[in-house]
N, C-alpha and C positions, 0 to 999 in steps of 0.2 A: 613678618608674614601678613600679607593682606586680608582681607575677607569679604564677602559678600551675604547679606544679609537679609532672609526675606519676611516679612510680618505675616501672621495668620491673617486670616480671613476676618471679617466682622463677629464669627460666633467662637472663633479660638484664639487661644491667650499664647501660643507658643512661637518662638523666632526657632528658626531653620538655618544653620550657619552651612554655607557652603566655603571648603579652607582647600587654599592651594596649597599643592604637594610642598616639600621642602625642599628646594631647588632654587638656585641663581639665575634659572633660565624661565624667559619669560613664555606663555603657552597660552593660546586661544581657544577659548570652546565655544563655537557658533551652537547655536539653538535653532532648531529648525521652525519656519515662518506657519504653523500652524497650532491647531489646539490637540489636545490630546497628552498621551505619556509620553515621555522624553527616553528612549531606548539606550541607555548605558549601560555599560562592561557585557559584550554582548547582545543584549536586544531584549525586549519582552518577549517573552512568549518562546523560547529560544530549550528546544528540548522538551518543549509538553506536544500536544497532540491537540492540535489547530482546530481538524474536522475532524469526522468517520463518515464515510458511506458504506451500504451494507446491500447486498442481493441475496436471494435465492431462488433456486431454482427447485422443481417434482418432477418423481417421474424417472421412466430409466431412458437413459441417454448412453447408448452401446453404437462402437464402431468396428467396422474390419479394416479398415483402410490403414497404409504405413504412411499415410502423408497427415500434418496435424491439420484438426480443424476443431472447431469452437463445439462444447459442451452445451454452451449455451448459458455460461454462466458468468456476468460481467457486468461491470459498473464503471460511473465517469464519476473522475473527482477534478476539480480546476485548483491546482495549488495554488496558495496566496504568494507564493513569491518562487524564484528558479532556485534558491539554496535549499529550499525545504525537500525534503526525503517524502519516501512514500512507501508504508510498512504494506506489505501485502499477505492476504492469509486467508487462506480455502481451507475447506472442510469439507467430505462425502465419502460414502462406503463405497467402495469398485468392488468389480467383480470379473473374474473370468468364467466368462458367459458359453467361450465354445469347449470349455472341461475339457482342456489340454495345456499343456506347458507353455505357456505367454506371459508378454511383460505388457502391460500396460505404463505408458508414455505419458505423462503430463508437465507443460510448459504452462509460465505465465507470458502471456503478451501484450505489449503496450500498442493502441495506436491513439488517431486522433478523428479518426471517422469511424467509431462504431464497434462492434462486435465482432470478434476475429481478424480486425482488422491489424496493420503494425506489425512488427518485429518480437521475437523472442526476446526475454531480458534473465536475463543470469547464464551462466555460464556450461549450465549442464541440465537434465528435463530430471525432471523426478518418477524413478519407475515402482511398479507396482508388480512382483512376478510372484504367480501361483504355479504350481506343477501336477498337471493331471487330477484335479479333481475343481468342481464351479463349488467356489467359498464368497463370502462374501464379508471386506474387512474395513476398518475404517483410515480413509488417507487423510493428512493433513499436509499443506505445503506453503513453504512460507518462503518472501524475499524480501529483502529492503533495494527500494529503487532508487534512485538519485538522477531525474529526469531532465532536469536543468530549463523545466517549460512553467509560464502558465497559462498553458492554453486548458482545453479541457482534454482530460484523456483518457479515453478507455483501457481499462486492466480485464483481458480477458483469459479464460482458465482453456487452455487446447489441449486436445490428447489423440492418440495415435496409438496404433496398436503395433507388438513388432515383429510381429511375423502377418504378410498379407491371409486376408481370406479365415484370419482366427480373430473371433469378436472377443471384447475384451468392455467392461461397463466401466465410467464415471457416473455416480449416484446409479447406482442401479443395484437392483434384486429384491427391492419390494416396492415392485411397481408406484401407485399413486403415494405411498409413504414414504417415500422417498424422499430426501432433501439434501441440496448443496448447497455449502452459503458462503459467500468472500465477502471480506470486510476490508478495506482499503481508509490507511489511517495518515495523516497529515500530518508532519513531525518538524517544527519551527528550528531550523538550524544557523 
C-alpha cells in the first residue's frame, strides 16, 4: 500500500498520512489549482445554512381582490451556488376584516425583478378561513425552494381573498403594531 505524506508546518510536530483505499486499481485525485479547503465526501459547508436574510413589515395590509398581489413583505437572497435549497418562512396575524365566512389565500413567490414579481412556488397556497365573526390569529407558512439559480431573487409573501368584494388581512388588526417577518435561509446541498 502506498502513501503520501505531508509534514506540519514550521510550529507543529505532527505528519498527516493520506492512505490509499485497499484496491489493485489505480485512482487519481486531482486537487483543485487554488488556496483554501479542499471539499471532500460531499463538500464543506453541505447542509448548514450559508446565509439568512430577514424583512418585516407594520401596519395592516387588507385585500378584497380574488386575484394574488404582494403584502408587501419580501426579500432577495443571491444563492452561492444552483444546488443550494432555499428554506422559506413567514410569520403574521390575519384577519378577516369584512366579519363574514372567507378564506384568506397566501402564496410564496419567486421572481428576479422585485417585489411581487415571478411565479408561485409550491404546489398549493396556504389558506386562512374564519366563519362569521372578524378574529384575529397567528399564520405561519413555510417552503423549502430548490431554484436551481444564482442570480439574485426575490421571495415574496401574495395573498388574495376568496370570495371577491370580502376583505380579508395579512398582518392586520392592530394597526401600527402590527408585524410580518420572512426569513429566507441558504442551505449548502
Amino acid at each position: 500500500m502506498s502513501k503520501v505524506q505531508l509534514a506540519g508546518n514550521a510550529s507543529g510536530t505532527g505528519i498527516f498520512t493520506i492512505a490509499s483505499p485497499n484496491s489493485n486499481t489505480d485512482r487519481t485525485l486531482t486537487l483543485p489549482d487554488n488556496t483554501g479547503t479542499v471539499a471532500l465526501q460531499g463538500g464543506v459547508g453541505v447542509g448548514k445554512i450559508l446565509q439568512v436574510v430577514s424583512a418585516t413589515v407594520t401596519g395592516d395590509t387588507g385585500t378584497t381582490s380574488t386575484s394574488y398581489g404582494s403584502t408587501g413583505l419580501y426579500a432577495t437572497i443571491t444563492p452561492s451556488s444552483t444546488s443550494s435549497r432555499i428554506i422559506c418562512l413567514a410569520s403574521s396575524n390575519c384577519s378577516n376584516v369584512s366579519n363574514s365566512g372567507n378564506a384568506l389565500c397566501l402564496s410564496f413567490y419567486r421572481g428576479t425583478s422585485g417585489n411581487g414579481s415571478g411565479s408561485l412556488i409550491g404546489a398549493n397556497p396556504y389558506y386562512w378561513v374564519t366563519y362569521n365573526s372578524t378574529s384575529y390569529q397567528a399564520m405561519q407558512m413555510m417552503y423549502l425552494d430548490s431554484p436551481a439559480s444564482t442570480a439574485a431573487l426575490t421571495y415574496t409573501v401574495m395573498h388574495k381573498s376568496g370570495t371577491a368584494g370580502q376583505n380579508v388581512g395579512w398582518c392586520y388588526g392592530f394597526g401600527s403594531d402590527n408585524r410580518a417577518s420572512l426569513i429566507l435561509m441558504e442551505v449548502g446541498a
